[in-house]
C-alpha positions in Angstrom: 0.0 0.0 0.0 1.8 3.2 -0.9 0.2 6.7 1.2 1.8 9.4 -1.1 1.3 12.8 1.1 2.5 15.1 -1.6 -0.3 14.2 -4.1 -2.7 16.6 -2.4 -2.0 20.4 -1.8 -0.4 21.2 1.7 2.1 22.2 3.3 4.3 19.3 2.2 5.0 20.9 -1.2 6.9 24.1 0.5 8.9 21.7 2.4 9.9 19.7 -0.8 10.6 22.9 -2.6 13.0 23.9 -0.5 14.3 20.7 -0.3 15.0 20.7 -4.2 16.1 24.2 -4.9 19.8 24.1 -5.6 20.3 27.8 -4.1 17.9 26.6 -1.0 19.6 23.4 -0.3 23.4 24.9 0.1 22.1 26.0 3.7 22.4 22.7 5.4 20.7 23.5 8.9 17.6 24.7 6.8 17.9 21.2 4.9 18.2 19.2 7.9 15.6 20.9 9.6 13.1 20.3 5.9 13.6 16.6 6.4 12.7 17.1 10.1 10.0 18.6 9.2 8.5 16.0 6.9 9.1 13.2 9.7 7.2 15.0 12.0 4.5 15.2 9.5 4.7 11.8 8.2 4.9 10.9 11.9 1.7 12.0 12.6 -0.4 10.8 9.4 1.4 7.1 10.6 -0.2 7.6 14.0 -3.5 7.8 12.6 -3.4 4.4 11.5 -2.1 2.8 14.2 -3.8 1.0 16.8 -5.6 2.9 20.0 -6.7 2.5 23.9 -8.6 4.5 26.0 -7.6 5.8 29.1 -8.7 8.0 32.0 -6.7 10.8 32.9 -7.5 12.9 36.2 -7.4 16.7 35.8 -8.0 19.7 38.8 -11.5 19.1 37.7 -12.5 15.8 37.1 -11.4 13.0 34.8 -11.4 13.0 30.9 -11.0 9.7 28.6 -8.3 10.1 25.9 -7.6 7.5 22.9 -4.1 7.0 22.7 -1.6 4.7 20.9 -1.4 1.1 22.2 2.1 1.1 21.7 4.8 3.4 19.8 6.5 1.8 16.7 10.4 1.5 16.2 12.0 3.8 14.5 14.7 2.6 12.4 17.0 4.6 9.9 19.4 3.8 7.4 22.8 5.8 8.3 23.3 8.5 7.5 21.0 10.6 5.2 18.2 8.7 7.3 19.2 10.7 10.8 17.4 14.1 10.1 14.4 12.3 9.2 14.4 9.8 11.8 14.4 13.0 14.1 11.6 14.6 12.6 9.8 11.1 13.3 10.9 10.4 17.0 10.1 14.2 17.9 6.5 12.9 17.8 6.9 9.4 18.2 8.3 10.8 21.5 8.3 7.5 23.6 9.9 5.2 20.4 12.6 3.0 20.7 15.5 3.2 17.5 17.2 1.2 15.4 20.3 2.5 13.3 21.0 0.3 10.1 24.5 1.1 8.1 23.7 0.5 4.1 25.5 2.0 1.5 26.5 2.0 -2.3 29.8 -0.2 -2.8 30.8 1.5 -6.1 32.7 -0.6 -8.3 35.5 0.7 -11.3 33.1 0.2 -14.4 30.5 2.4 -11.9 28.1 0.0 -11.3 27.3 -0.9 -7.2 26.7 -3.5 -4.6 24.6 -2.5 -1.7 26.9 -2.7 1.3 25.6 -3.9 5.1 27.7 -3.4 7.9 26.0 -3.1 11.3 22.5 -3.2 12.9 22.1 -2.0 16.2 18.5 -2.6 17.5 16.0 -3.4 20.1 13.9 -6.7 19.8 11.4 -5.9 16.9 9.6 -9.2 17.9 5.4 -8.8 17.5 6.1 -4.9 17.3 5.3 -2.1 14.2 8.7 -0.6 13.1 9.2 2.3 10.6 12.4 2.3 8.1 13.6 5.7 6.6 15.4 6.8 4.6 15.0 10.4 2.5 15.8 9.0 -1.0 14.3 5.7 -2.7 16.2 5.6 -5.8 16.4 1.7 -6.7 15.1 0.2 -3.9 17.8 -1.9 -3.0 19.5 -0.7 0.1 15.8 -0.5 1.2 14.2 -4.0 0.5 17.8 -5.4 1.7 17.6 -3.6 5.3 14.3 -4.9 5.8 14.4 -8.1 4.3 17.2 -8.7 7.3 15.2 -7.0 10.0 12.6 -9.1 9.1 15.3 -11.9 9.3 15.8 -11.3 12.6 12.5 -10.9 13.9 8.5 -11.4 13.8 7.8 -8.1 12.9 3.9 -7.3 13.1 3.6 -4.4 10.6 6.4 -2.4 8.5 6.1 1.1 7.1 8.8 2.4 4.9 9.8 6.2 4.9 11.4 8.3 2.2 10.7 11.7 1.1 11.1 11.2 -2.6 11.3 7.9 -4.7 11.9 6.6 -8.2 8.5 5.2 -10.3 11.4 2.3 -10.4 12.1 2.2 -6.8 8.5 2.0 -5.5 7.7 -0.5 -8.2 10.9 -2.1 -6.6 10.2 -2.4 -3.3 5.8 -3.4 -3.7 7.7 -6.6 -5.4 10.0 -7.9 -2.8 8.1 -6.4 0.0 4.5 -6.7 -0.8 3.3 -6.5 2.9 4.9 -2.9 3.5 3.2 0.2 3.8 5.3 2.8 1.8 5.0 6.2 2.8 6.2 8.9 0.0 6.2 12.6 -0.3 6.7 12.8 -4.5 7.1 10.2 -6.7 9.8 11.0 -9.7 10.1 9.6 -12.6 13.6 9.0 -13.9 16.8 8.0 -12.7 19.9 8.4 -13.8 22.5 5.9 -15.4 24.3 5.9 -11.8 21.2 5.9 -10.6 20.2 9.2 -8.4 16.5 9.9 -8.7 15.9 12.6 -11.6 14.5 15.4 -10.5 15.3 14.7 -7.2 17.4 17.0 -4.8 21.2 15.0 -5.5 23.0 13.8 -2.5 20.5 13.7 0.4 23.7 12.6 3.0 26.1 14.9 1.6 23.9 17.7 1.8 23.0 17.4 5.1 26.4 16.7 6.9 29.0 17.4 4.1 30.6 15.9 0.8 31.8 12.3 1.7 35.9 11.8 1.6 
């Protein structure tokens, strides 16, 4: 099931402007703080979909009876274009326990690429709703790999995948070898490039966050 947020008009689209304009986007605390920005909101149209309880809560005056979230999810990112957007996430899901994933692009000389997986560091994901980001879904690979070993590891109840934008490809990738995921997108481009980097797009979400890579 793919929610794309973007499709209708809100505030969304100012947030992926500035995201994509090449002037905008050379002020890295304002980029940080865009992806925040769209976890928080993606955060909260999650929540709405997730399961919910009733409790009583006493105030000066009485009690009142809230619906709130039977659990929080897990929050897991892919390092390290994920972290600005994992923050925007956890800033609501307040209470969320995280999971850092290192994935990365093992260039090779004729330009082509493996997907690279070093480390995991989680909690136990067992009978519990975790949400993977990760700001860019070019190919899908370093995606559908990172889950595909979470779910490895554990019985994982539900899974909703992150990004801000995604290739037509990427999504088409990951519905295939993850069918049961919810995907979550802000815009939905078209092309990609022969090294594959998402066309529009915004370029190197990592390197424009936290500086060009060595």
């Amino acid at each position: 099931m793919i929610h794309h947020i973007g499709k209708a008009n809100s505030i969304v689209n100012q947030f992926l402007l500035e995201l994509r304009d090449a002037e905008i986007q050379t002020d890295r605390q304002r980029f940080r703080k865009n992806l925040e920005r769209l976890g928080e909101i993606f955060a909260y149209e999650i929540s709405k979909t997730l399961a919910y309880k009733t409790v009583d809560v006493d105030t000066t005056l009485g009690t009142a009876s809230i619906n709130v979230l039977v659990e929080q999810p897990i929050l897991a990112t892919i390092l390290r274009a994920g972290l600005p957007l994992h923050q925007g996430l956890l800033n609501i899901f307040d209470h969320a326990d995280s999971a850092y994933i290192s994935a990365y692009r093992k260039l090779k000389k004729n330009g082509a690429f493996n997907i690279q997986m070093e480390y995991i560091s989680s909690p136990d994901m067992d009978s519990r709703i975790v949400l993977v980001s990760d700001p860019m879904l070019a190919t899908g690979q370093s995606m559908v790999l990172t889950c595909k070993e979470l779910l490895a590891r554990f019985s994982i109840s539900e899974m909703h995948i992150v990004t801000v934008i995604a290739s037509a490809e990427g999504i088409e990738y990951v519905k295939a070898h993850l069918p049961k995921a919810k995907i979550w997108v802000a815009a939905i481009d078209e092309e990609m490039t022969t090294k594959a980097y998402i066309v529009p797009g915004l370029g190197d979400a990592g390197d424009l966050a936290f500086g060009v890579k060595g």
